[in-house]
C-alpha positions, -999 to 999 in steps of 0.1 A, spaced: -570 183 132 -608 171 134 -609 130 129 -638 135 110 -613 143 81 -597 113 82 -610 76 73 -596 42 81 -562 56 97 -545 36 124 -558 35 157 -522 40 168 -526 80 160 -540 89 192 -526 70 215 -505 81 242 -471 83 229 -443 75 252 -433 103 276 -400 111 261 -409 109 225 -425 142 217 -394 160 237 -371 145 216 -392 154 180 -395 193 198 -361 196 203 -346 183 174 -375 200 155 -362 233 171 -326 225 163 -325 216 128 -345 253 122 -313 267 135 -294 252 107 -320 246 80 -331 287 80 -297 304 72 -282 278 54 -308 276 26 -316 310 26 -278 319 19 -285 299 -9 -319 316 -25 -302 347 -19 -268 340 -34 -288 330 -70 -315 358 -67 -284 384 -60 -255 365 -84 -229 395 -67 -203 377 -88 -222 371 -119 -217 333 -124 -253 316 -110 -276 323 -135 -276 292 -149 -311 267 -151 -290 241 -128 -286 270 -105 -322 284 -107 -332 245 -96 -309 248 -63 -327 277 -56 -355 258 -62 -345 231 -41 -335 254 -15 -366 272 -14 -386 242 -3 -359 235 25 -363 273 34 -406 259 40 -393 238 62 -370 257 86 -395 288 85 -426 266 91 -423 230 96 -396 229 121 -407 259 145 -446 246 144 -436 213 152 -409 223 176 -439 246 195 -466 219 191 -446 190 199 -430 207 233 -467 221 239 -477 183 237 -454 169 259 -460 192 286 -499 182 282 -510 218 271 -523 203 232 -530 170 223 -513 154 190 -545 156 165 -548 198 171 -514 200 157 -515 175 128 -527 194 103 -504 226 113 -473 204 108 -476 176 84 -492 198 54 -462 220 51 -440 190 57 -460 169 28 -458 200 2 -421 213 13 -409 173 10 -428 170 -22 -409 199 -35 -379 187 -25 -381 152 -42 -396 167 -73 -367 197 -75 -343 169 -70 -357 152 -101 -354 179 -118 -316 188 -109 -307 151 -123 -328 155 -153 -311 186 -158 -275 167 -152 -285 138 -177 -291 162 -208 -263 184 -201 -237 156 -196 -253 130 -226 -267 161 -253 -240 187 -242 -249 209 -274 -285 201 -272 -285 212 -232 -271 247 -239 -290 255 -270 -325 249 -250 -319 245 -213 -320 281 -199 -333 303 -172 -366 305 -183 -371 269 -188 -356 262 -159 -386 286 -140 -411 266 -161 -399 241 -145 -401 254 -111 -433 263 -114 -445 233 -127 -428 215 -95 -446 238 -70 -483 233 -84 -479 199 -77 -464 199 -47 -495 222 -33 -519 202 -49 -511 165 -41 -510 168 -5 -547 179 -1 -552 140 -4 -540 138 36 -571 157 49 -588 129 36 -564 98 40 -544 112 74 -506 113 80 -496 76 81 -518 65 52 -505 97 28 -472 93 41 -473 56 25 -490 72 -5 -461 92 -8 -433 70 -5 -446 46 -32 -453 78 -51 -428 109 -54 -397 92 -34 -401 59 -57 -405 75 -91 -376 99 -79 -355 77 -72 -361 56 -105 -351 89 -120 -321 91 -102 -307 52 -108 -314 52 -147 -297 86 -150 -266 81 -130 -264 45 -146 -258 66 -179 -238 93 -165 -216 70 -153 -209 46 -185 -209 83 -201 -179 95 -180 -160 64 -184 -156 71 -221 -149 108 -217 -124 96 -194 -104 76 -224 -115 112 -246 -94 131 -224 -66 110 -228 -65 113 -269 -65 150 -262 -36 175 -259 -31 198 -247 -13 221 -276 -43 237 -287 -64 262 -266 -98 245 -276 -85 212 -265 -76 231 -229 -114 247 -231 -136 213 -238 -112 196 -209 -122 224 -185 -156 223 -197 -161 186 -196 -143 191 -158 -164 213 -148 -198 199 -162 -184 164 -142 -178 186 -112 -214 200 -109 -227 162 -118 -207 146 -86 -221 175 -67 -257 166 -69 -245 128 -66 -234 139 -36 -266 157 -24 -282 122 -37 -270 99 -16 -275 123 16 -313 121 1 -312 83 0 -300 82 31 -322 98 54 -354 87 28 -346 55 29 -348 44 63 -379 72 60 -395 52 42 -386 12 58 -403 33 86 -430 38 68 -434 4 55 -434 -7 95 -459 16 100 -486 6 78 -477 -29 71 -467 -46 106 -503 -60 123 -479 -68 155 -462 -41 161 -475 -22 196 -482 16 192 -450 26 208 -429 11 179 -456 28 160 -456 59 174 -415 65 175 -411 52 136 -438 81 131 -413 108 147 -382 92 136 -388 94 99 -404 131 102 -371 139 118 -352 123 90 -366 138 65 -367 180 81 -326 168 81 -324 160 50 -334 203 45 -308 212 65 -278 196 44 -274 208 12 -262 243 17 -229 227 32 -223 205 1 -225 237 -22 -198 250 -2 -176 223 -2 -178 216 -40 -187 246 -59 -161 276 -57 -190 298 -73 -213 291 -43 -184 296 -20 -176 330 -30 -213 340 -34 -217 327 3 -185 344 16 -195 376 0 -232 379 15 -219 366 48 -193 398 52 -217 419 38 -199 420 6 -160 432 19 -151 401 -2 -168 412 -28 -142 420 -53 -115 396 -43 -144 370 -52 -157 388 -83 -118 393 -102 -117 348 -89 -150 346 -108 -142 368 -140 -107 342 -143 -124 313 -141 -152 325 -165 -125 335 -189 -106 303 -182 -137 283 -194 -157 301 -218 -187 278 -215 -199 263 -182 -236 253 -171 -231 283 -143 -229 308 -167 -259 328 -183 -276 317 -211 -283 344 -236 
């Protein structure tokens, strides 16, 4: 990218990085698109195709959402910046021809991310502290809204790194999208959990003689299920944002660090972050039987198709009302 876009940025950018460095951000680049790609795109087509008829639901539609944005990253991110990085440290490119090639799909994909993530608790917050209110106005269509409402701004806000550059934006960013996220995400679970400690003592005053006692227990199971899921998904966030970010911090705000320190806090936390893509799709398949059996069926090309749709039909039955069912 020509420096003439940039104003003010550290001098640290172009300076010769250490030998090693961009082998190390090429190969893991090129790695992680090995997992990132099929993983997430399992997941985008497991919703879009539903073969067993329990993922259209508006949390659902925001993991697709979610994994959509990782998908960015494995297709484009990863592969450019495996290509550009390798190409660098063999001395074919130098680092400012490939900046803007791999940080602005980085910037929008991770904006995305953060924001679907948002989105997903938001989602978890009304349906576990308005149950009744969440199923009579969360549904699919919202839950596009939504999406699309997510991806305008994540193409929009990061056209402010052709004019800041990479380590300035990426501290816009952190004190931006990851900090209101994860703002979001403490006040919510704070009340998610003092909300599951008292339908903990519910369930206990409940008995199970009657079949609607059996159906809110199983609901109120399965709602908590889904809810520990994305907790799940948000503490692998927090942990590879996190440090992400303290990197950050070190590089904008230390005077006295040298440009190695600089330079290797710049990969590390772009090599944080692409990991935190590739992770999801494995915690949908440990916790969500849905997912599991919408996986297994695509992956064998749908010979575990009905085993895995007469599973589905039980458990629908079984519940009657879960968020992974369609709204109507």
């Amino acid at each position: 990218m020509d420096d003439t876009f940039l104003f003010s940025e550290t001098p640290c950018l172009n300076s010769t990085a250490p030998v090693i460095l961009p082998f190390i951000t090429g190969g893991f680049s090129a790695l992680l698109c090995l997992v990132t790609v099929p993983g997430n795109l399992i997941v985008v087509v497991a919703v879009f195709i539903d073969p067993n008829k329990d993922l259209r639901s508006p949390f659902m539609y925001l993991v697709a959402n979610l994994a959509m944005a990782d998908l960015l990253v494995g297709l484009v991110t990863e592969p450019v910046s495996a290509f550009y990085h390798i190409k660098n440290a063999l001395g074919v490119i130098n680092y400012d021809r490939l900046s803007a090639a791999v940080h602005m799909p980085f910037f929008i994909s991770c904006t995305a991310s953060v924001l679907s993530l948002a989105a997903l608790t938001v989602d978890r917050y009304i349906a576990i502290t308005s149950p009744f209110h969440y199923r009579a106005t969360l549904n699919p269509l919202r839950a596009v809204i939504a999406c699309v409402v997510v991806w305008t701004i994540s193409l929009s806000f990061p056209f402010a790194y052709l004019y800041v550059g990479f380590f300035h934006f990426a501290f816009l960013f952190a004190n931006t999208a990851v900090v209101l996220t994860f703002l979001v995400l403490l006040f919510a679970y704070i009340r998610i959990y003092k909300i599951f400690r008292r339908q903990v003592r519910e369930w206990d005053n409940l008995h199970d003689g009657t079949e609607d006692n059996r159906v809110k227990k199983r609901t109120m199971r399965w709602e908590q299920k889904i809810t520990k899921t994305l907790l799940v998904m948000l503490i692998l966030f927090i942990s590879c944002y996190l440090p992400a970010c303290a990197l950050i911090y070190i590089i904008n705000l230390c005077n006295t660090c040298n440009c190695d320190l600089v330079l290797w806090s710049r990969d590390v936390q772009f090599l944080l972050i692409l990991a935190n893509s590739s992770m999801n799709p494995f915690v949908y398949s440990w916790r969500l039987n849905n997912c599991r059996r919408a996986f297994l069926w695509i992956v064998t090309f749908g010979r575990k198709g009905n085993k895995a749709r007469k599973a589905s039909l039980e458990m629908r039955t079984m519940r009657r009302v879960s968020t992974c069912t369609p709204n109507r």
